[in-house]
C-alpha atoms as one frame of an Amber mdcrd trajectory, in Angstrom:
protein
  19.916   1.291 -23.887  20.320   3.062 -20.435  17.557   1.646 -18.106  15.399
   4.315 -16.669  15.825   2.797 -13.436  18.591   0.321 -12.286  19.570  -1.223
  -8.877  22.720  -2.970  -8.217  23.861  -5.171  -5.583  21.096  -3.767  -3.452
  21.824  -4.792   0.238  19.841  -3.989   3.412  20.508  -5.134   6.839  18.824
  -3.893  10.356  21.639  -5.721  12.890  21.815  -8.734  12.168  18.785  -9.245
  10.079  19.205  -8.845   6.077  15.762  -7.637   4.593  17.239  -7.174   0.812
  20.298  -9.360  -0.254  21.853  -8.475  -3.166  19.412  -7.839  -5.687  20.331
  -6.364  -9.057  17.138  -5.001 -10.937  16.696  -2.560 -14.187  13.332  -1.170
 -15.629  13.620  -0.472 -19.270  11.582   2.753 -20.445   7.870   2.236 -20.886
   8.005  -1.106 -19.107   5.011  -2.294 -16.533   7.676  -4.784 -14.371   6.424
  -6.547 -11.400   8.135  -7.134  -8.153   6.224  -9.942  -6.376   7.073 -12.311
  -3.532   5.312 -13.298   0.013   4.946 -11.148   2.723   8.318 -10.615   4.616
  10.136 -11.134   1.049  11.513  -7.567   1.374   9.789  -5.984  -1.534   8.534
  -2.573   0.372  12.170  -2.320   1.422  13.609  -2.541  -1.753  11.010   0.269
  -2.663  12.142   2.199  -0.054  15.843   2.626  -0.281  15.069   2.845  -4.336
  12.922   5.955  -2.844  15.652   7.248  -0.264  13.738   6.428   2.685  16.147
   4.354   3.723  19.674   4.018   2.577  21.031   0.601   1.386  23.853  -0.802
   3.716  25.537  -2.230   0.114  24.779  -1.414  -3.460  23.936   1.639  -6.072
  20.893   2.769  -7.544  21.127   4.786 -10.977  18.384   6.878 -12.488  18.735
   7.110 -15.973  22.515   6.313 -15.816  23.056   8.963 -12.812  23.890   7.504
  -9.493  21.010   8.463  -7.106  21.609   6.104  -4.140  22.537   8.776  -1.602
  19.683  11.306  -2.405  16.977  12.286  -0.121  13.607  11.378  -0.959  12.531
  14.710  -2.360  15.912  14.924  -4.679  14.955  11.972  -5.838  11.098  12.988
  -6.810  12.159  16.272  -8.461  14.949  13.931 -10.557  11.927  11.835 -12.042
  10.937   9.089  -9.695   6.797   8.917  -8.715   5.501   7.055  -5.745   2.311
   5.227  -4.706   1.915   3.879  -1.241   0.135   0.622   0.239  -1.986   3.226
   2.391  -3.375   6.421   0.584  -1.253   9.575   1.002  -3.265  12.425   0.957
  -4.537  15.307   2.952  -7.936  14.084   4.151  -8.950  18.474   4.542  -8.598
  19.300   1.460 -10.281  18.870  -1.907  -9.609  16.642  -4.536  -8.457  19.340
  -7.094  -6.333  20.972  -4.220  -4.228  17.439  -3.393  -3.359  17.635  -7.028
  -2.516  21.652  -7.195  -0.469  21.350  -4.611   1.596  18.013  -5.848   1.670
  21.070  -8.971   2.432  23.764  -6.828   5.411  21.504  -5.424   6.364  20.835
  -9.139   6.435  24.067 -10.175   8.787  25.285  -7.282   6.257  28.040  -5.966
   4.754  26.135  -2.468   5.704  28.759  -0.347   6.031  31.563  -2.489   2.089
  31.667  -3.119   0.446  30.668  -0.168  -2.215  33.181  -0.048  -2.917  32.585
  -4.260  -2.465  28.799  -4.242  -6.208  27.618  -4.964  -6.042  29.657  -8.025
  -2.610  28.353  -9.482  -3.021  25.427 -11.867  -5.921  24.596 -11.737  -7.000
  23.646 -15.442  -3.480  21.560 -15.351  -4.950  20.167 -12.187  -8.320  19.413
 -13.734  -6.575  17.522 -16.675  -5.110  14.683 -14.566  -8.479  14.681 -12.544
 -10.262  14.074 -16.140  -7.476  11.372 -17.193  -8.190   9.805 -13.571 -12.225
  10.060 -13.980 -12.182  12.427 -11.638 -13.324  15.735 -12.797 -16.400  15.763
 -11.296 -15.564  14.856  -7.705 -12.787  17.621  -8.158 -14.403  20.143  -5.299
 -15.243  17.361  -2.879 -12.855  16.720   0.254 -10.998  13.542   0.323 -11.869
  12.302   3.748 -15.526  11.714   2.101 -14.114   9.806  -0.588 -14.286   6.311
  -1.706 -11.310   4.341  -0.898 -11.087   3.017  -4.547 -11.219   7.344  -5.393
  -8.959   7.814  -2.962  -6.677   5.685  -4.960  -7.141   7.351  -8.327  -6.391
  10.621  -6.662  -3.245   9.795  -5.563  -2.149   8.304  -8.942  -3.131  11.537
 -10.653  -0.649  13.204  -8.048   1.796  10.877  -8.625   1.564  12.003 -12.213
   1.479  15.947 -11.604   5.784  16.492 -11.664   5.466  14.222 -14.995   7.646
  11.193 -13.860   9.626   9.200 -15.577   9.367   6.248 -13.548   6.131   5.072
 -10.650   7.165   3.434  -7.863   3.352   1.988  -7.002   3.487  -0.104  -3.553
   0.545  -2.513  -3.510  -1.981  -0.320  -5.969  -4.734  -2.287  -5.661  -4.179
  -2.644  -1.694  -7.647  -2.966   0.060  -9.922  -2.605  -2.871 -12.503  -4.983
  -4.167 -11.950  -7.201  -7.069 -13.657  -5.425  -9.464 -12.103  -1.993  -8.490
  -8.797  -3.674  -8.528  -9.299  -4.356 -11.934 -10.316  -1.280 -13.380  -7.217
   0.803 -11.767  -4.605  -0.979 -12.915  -6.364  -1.143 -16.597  -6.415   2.374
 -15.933  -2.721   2.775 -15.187  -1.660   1.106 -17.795  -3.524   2.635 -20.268
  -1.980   6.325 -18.771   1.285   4.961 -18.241   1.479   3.559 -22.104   0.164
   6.924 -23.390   3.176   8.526 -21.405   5.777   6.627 -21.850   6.124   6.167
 -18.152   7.866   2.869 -16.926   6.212   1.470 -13.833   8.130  -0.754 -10.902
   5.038  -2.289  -9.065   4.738  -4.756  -5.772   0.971  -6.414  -5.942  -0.339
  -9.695  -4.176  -3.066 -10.306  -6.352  -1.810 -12.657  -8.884  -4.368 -11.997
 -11.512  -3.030  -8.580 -11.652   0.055  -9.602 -12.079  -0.484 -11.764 -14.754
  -2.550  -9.326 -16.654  -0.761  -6.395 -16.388   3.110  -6.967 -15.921   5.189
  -7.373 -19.241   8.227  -9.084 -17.319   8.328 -10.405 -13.415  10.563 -10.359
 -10.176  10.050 -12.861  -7.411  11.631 -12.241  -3.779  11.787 -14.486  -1.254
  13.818 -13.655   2.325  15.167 -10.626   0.944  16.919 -12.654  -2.368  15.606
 -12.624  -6.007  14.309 -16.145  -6.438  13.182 -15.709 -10.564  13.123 -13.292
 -13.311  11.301 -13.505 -16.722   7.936 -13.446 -18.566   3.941 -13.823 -16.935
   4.506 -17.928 -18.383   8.239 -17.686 -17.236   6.736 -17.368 -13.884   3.751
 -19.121 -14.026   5.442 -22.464 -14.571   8.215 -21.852 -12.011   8.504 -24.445
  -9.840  10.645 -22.868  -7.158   7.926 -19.836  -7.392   5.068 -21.978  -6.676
   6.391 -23.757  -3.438   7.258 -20.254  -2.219   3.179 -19.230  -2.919   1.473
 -22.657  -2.860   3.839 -24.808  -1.004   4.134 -26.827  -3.857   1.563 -29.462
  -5.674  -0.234 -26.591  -7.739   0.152 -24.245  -9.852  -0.817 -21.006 -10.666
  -4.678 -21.011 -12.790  -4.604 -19.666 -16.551
């Protein structure tokens, strides 16, 4: 079967520094695949040239079978391909329900033909991924007055609002307690299963790796280091020296 997503020989040098050395990855459909590794491993810049932020300096990237690795950003997001950063991305002004009727708006093709009319335009549509996000009743507050833990629930529900068929999600869980760490990525999961939507994730807490990911990826100095299953990993020695510098391993 076609992977939904698929890098191949994905290279990425700045000079004479290589960030990403040729690293070959595919995300089946429905799968919850982690990319892991220490900081400086080159995960966020494998996320970004999979994006189009930046374009790889070797290598091809295939949505779905079609060859996306020369698309801008935005061709890629109308193909299918969902994003989550490390740092919120939303507009701080606005309300909840309006971050996610414009992400519609943008979906729909009609953000600047309907200016004037745009806080009318979607909004039940809107109000359905605020309710699958337990959001609905914050949905006429502004973001800047939101929790960060919110904040990050919002922006998953816009990630959903063009109907993806992939989520890139950078660090999810980035900056939130324990607890709230928990409870998004339960919540993720359960929305992404429901959906069928595969989901390529970066995290540095390892206990939501291990409870969430159905297969693993471990960079280290830009190369793929490991592959395979949460015990796969777990009983890697090469993957503990990278995290623990060897003598221990990871807890059940």
């Amino acid at each position: 079967m076609t992977p939904v997503l698929e890098a191949v020989g994905l290279t990425k040098a700045f000079g004479g520094l290589v960030a990403v050395d040729n690293v070959s990855l595919a995300v089946r459909a429905g799968e919850f695949l982690a990319l892991i590794g220490p900081n400086g491993a080159g995960k966020s810049t494998c996320f970004n040239m999979l994006m189009g932020q930046l374009k790889p300096t070797q290598g091809r990237i295939r949505l779905s079978g079609e060859d996306i690795t020369n698309l801008a950003p935005r061709q890629i997001w109308a193909k299918g391909v969902g994003r989550t950063f490390q740092i919120t991305a939303t507009y701080p002004s606005m309300t909840v329900i309006e971050n996610v009727q414009t992400a519609l708006l943008s979906h729909y093709k009609r953000l600047l033909a309907v200016v004037p009319y745009a806080h009318y335009l979607y909004r039940d549509e809107a109000m359905a991924l605020l309710e699958m996000v337990s959001l609905a009743e914050q949905a006429d507050r502004h973001c800047a007055v939101l929790a960060y833990g919110d904040l990050k629930r919002l922006e998953l529900a816009i990630a959903l609002a063009h109907e993806p068929k992939i989520l890139l999600m950078d660090e999810p869980t980035a900056g939130m307690a324990p607890s709230e760490r928990v409870d998004l990525m339960r919540l993720t999961a359960d929305i992404v299963a429901s959906r069928g939507v595969s989901v390529l994730f970066t995290e540095h807490d390892m206990d939501v790796v291990f409870s969430h990911a159905q297969r693993l990826m471990v960079l280290n100095r830009g190369q793929l280091i490991a592959e395979g299953s949460v015990e796969d990993i777990r009983q890697n020695a090469l993957v503990q020296e990278v995290y623990l510098g060897g003598g221990a391993t990871f807890k059940e």
